[in-house]
MITINU-372444 format. One record per residue: x, y, z of N, C-alpha, C in turn. Coordinates in pm, whole numbers, padded with zeros to 5 digits, always signed. Layout:
BEGIN
XYZXYZXYZ ...
END
This chain:
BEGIN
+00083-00120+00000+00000+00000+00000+00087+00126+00000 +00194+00140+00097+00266+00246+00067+00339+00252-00020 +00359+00131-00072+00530+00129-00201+00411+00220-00351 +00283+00169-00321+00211+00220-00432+00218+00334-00424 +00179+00428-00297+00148+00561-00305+00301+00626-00314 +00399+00552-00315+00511+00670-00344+00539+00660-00473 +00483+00497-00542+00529+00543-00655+00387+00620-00784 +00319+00709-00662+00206+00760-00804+00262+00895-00817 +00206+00985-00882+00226+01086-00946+00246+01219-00823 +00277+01302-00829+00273+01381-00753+00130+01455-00717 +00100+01491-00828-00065+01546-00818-00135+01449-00789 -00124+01289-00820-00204+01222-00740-00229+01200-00580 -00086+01164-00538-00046+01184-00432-00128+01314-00355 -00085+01427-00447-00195+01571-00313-00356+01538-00371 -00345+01467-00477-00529+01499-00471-00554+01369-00355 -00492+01240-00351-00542+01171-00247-00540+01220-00050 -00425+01356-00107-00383+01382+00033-00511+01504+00048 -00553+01542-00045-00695+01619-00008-00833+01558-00018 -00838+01443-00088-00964+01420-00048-00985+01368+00098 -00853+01320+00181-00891+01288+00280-00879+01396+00403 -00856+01501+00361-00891+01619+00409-01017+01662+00404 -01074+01659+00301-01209+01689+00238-01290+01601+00315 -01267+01460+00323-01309+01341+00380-01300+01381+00567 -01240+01465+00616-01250+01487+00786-01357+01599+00764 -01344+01700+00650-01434+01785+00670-01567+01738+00682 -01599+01633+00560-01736+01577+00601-01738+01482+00694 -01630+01458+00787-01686+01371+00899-01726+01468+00999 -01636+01549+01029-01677+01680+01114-01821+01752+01080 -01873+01747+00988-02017+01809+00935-02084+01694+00925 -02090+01539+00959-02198+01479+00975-02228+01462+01116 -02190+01529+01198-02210+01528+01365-02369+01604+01397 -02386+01642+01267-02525+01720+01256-02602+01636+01253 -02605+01501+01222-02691+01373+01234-02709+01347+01373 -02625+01384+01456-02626+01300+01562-02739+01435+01664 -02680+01528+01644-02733+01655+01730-02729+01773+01671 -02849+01884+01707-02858+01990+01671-02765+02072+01696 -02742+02063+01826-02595+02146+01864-02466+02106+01949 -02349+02155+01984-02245+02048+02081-02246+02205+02152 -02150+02121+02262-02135+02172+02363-02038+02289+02346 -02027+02391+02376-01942+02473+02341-01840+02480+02421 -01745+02435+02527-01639+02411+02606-01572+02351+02443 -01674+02201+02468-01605+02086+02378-01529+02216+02194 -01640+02260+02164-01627+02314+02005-01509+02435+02058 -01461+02464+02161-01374+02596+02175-01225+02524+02185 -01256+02353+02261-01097+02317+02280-01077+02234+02145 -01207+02225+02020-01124+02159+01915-01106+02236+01812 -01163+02428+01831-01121+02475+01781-00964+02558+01823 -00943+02537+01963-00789+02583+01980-00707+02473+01896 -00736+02336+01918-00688+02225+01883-00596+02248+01726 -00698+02274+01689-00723+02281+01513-00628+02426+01507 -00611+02508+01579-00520+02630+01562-00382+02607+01591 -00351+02470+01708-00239+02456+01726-00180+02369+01620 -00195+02311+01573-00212+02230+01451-00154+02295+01318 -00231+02389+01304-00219+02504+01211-00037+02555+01197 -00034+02637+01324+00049+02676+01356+00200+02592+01336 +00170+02497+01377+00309+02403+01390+00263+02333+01261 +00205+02285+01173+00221+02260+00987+00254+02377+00935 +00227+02507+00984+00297+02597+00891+00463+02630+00913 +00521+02589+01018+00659+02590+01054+00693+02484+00982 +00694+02370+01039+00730+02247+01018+00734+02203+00868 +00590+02211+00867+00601+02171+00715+00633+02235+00565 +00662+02401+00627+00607+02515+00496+00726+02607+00551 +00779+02660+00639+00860+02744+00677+00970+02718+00668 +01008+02620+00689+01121+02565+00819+01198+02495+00616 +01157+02440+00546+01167+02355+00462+01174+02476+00350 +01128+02583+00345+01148+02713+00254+01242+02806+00286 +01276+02754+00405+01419+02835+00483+01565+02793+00411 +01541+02627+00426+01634+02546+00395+01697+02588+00224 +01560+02573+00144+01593+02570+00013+01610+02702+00005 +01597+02806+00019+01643+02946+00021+01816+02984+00015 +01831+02874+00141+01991+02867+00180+02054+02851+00028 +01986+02740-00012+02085+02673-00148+02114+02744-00271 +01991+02887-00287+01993+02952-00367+02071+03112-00356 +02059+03205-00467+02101+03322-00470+02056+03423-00324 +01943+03352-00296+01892+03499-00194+01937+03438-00027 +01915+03520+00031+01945+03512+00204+01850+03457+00200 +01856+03344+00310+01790+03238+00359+01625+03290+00374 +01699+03421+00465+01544+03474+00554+01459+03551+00417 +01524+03571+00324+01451+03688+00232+01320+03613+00192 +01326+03517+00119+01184+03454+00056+01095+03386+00128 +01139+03354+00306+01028+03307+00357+00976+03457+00426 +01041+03569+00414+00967+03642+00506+00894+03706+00363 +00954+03751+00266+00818+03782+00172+00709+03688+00144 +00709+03591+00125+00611+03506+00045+00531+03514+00210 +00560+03455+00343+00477+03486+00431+00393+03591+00437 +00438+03700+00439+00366+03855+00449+00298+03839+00346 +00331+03825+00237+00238+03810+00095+00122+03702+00108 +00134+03584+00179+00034+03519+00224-00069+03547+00331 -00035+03584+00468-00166+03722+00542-00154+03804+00459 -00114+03890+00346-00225+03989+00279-00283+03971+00195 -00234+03860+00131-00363+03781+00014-00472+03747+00105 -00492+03722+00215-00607+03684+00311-00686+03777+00304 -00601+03840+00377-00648+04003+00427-00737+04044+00289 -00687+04074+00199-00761+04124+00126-00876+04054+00069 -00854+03916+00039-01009+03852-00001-01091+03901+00126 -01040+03894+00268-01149+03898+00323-01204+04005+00350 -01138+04097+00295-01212+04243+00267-01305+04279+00122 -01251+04209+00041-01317+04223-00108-01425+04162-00139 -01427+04036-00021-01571+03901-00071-01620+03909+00041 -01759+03943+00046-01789+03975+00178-01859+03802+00235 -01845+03811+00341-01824+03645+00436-01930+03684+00573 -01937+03590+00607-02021+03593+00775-01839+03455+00832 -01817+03539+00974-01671+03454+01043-01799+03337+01100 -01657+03240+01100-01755+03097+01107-01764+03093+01264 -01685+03143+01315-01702+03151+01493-01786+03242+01548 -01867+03317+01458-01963+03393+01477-02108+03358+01488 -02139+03397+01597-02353+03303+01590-02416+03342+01503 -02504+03283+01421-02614+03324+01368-02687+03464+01399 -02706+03435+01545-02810+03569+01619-02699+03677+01618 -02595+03687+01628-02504+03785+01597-02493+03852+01477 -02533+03794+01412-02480+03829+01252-02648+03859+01206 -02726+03842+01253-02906+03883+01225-02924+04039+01223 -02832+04102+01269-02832+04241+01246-02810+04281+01142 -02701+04230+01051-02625+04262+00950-02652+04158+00880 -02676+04124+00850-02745+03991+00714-02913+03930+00742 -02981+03988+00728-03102+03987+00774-03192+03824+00699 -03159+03810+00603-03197+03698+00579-03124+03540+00556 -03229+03450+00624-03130+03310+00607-03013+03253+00530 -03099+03279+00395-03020+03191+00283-02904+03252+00277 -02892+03384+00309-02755+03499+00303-02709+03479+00387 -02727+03436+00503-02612+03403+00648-02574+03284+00624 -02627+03197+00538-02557+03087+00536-02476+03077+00418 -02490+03104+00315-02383+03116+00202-02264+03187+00266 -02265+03310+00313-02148+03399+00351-02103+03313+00477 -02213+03217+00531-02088+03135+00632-02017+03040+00562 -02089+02940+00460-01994+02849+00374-01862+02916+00353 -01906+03059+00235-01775+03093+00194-01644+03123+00284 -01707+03164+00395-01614+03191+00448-01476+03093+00496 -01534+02965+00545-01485+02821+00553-01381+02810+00470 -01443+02799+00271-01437+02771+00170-01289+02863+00158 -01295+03005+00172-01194+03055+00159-01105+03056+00236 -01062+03019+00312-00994+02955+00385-00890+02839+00409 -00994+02727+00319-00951+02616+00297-00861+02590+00155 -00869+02716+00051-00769+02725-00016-00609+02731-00013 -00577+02765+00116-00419+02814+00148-00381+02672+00190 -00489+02602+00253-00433+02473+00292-00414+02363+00214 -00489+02390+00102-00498+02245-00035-00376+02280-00133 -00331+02442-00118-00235+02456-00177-00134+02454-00140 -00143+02420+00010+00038+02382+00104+00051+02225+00050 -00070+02147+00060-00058+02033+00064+00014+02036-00065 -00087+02021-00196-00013+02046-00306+00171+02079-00334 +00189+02199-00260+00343+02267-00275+00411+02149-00232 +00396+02108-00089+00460+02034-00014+00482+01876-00095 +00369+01834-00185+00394+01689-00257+00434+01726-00367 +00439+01853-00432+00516+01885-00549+00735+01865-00526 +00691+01974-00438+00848+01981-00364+00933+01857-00342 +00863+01753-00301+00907+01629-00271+00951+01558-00416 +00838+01571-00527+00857+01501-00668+01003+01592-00770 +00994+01713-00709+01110+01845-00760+01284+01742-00702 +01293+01690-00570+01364+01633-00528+01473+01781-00471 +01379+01843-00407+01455+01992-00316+01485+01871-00182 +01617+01858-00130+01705+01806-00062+01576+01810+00134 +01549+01959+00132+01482+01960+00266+01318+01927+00251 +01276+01848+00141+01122+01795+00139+01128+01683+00154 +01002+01634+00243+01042+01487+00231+00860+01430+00176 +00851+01305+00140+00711+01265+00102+00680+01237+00202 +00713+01218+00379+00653+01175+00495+00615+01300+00568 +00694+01449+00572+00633+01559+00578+00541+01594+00547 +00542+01584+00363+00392+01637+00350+00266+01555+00336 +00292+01410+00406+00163+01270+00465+00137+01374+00577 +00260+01397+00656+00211+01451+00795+00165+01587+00770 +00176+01676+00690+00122+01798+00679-00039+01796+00625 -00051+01670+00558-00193+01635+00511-00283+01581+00624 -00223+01493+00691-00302+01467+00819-00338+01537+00944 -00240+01668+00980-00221+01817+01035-00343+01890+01005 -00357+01851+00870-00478+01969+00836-00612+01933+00806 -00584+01740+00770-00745+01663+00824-00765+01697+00930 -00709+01664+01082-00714+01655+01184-00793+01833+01202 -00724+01905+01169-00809+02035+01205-00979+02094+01143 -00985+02033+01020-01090+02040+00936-01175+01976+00976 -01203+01853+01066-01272+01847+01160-01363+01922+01200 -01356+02026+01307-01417+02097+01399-01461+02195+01260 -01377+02267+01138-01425+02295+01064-01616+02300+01006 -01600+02162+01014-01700+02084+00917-01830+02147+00999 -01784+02084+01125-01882+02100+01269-01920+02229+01286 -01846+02340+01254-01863+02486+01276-01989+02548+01143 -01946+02427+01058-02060+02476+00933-02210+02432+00960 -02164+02292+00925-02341+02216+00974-02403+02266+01066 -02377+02253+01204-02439+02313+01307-02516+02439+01325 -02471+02496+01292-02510+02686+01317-02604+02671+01174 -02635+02596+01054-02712+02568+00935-02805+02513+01024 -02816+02401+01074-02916+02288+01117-02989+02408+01267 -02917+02496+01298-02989+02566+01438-03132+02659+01328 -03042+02738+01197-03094+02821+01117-03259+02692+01054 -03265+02617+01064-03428+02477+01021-03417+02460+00917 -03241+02443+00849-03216+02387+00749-03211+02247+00789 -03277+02172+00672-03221+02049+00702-03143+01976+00725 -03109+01859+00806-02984+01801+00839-02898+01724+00697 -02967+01678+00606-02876+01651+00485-02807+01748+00408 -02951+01861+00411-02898+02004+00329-02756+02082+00436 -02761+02080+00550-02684+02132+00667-02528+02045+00659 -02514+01899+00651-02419+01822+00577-02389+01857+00514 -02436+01883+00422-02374+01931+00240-02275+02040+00220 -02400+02147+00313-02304+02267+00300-02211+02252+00358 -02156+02168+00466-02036+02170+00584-01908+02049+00503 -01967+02029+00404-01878+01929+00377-01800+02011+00246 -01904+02052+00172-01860+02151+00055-01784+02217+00064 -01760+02301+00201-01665+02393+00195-01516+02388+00169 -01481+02228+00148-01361+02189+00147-01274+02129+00026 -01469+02125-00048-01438+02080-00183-01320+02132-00274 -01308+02275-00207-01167+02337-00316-01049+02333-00263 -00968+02232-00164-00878+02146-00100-00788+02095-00233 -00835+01971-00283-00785+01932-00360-00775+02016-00497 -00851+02114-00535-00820+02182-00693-00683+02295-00641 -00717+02337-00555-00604+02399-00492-00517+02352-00452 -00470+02204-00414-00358+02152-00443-00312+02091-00563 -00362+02095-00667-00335+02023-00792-00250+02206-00872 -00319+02286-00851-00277+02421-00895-00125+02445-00756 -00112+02367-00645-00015+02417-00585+00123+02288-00672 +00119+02164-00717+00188+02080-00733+00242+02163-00891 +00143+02206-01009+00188+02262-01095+00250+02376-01053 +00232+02489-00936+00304+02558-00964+00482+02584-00929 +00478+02401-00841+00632+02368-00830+00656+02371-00969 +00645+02261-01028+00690+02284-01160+00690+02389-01301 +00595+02481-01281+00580+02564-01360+00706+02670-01263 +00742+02661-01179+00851+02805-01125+00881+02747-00984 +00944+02626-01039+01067+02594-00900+01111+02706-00833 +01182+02785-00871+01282+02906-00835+01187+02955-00720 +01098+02959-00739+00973+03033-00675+01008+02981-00545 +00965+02837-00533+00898+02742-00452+00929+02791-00272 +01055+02847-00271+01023+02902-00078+00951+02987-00086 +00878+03084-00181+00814+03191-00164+00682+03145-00117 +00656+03025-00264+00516+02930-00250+00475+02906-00100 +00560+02823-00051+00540+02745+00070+00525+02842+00216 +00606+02965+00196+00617+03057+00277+00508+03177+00261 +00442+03160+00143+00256+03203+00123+00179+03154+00228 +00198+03009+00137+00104+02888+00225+00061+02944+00370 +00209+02948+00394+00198+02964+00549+00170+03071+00618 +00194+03181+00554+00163+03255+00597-00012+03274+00560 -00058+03214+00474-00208+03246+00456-00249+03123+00591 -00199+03058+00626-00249+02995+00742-00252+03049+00856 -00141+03159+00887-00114+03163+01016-00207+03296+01025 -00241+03375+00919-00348+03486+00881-00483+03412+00946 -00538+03294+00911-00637+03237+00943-00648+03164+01094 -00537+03134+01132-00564+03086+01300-00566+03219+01385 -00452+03350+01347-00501+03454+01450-00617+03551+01404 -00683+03533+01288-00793+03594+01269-00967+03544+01284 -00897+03422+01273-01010+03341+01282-01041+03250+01426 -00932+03157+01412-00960+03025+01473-00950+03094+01668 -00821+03149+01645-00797+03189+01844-00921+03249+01879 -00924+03370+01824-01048+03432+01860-01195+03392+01910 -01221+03294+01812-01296+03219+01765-01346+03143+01909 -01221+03044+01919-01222+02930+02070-01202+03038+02202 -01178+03110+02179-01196+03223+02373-01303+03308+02351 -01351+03315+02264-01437+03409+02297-01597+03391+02359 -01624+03284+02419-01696+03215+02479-01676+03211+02630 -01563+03304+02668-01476+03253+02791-01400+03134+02846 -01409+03027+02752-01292+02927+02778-01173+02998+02747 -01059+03037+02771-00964+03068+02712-00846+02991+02754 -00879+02939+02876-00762+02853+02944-00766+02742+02873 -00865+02659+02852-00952+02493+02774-00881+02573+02599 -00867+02651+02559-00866+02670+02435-00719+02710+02413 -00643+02754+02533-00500+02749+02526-00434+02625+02521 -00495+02519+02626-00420+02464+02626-00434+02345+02500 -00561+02336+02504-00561+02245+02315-00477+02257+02256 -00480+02456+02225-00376+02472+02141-00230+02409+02167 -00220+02404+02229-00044+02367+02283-00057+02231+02248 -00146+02143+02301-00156+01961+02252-00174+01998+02098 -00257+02046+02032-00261+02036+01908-00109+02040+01828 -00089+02204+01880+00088+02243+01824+00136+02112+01914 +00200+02038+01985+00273+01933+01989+00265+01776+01915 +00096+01771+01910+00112+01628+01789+00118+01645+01685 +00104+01779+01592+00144+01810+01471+00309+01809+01482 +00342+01888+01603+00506+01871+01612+00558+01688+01550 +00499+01625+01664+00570+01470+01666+00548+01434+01545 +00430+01479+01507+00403+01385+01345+00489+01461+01235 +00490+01581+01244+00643+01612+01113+00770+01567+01165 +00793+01573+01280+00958+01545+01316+01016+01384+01327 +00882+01325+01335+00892+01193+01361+00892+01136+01252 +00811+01160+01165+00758+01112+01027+00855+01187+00912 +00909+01335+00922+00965+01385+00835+01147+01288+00860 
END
């Protein structure tokens, strides 16, 4: 089973490493079968969870590995991960100023002021998910491209573990969609759908991150140092906030820290 998957294609490789990303998102959004709503302690420590997670795949797997290959080339080590980072929070930044969204850690009844009707609080909550989940289908992507490029600091067990880093967080994802749909007397299949969808552009966004190793190697620490930085845009804008602002903040710190440590073991162990 594994001798197969190293020897498939690179884009195969990230599209299998996103559908099973895609595949946590809809496990995380069929919890709507089980119950209308969860407990919110529980949804704050798996959304710190999912931030610590974040955090340590964007070092580990995207930073740390765009540092390296930087070294080998014309520029200072630090030059292309600190642009392509910054360039990744402001590519955020700006979609999330240009496309207007409802934040997924935001209630329904909160957002009834300013989006007055259903069908509109719930699309602008999908998208919001949806956009989001682009920076991560395209790390995956970079990261199984990089590996097929044969750049000395990628490895194909990094970016397994950077794919499973970011199932593991898409999870609570899924859960953040369905739920707050199924409270709104959408239905629970229709409430699924949308929570699962949002992830659907995982894998096209890693198939566009694997070509764009090869279409501009030279690039590639900038790529990865995007990635990451469009991630780390999304855990302090989104995800922290998100898990304390309920008043757990202690339950949502410390996730975070277990989260950032088994993403740790699984790149360092596995890479």
């Amino acid at each position: 089973m594994v001798e197969r998957f190293v020897s498939l294609s690179p884009a195969m490789q990230a599209l299998i490493g996103t559908l099973f990303t895609w595949g946590m998102t809809a496990l995380g959004a069929a919890v709507v079968f089980t119950t209308k709503s969860i407990n919110q302690r529980l949804m704050d420590g798996m959304l710190g969870f999912a931030g610590g997670v974040m955090i340590a795949a964007s070092f580990w797997s995207l930073l740390s590995p765009a540092i390296e290959m930087a070294g080998e080339g014309a520029w200072p080590s630090w030059f292309p991960a600190t642009v392509g980072f910054l360039l990744g929070g402001l590519f955020l930044w700006g979609v999330d100023k240009l496309l207007p969204h409802l934040h997924p850690t935001s209630s329904m009844d909160e957002a009834e002021g300013i989006v007055p009707e259903k069908r509109k609080r719930s699309t602008l909550l999908v998208l919001a998910i949806t956009l989001h989940n682009i920076p991560e289908g395209l790390a995956i992507g970079v990261a199984f491209g990089a590996v097929a490029a044969d750049f000395p600091s990628a490895s194909l067990t990094g970016a397994i573990a950077l794919a499973i880093g970011i199932g593991i967080q898409n999870f609570p994802e899924g859960t953040a969609v369905s739920l707050p749909l199924r409270r709104e007397g959408m239905s629970r299949r229709k409430s699924f759908f949308y929570g699962q969808l949002s992830a659907v552009v995982e894998p096209v966004a890693a198939l566009i991150g694997v070509w764009a190793v090869y279409m501009m190697e030279p690039l590639l620490p900038f790529a990865l140092s995007f990635a990451a930085g469009a991630m780390i845009f999304v855990v302090v804008e989104e995800v922290v906030p998100g898990s304390q602002e309920n008043g757990h903040k202690d339950l949502a710190a410390m996730a975070l820290m277990l989260g950032f440590a088994i993403m740790m073991i699984l790149d360092v162990a596995l890479g």
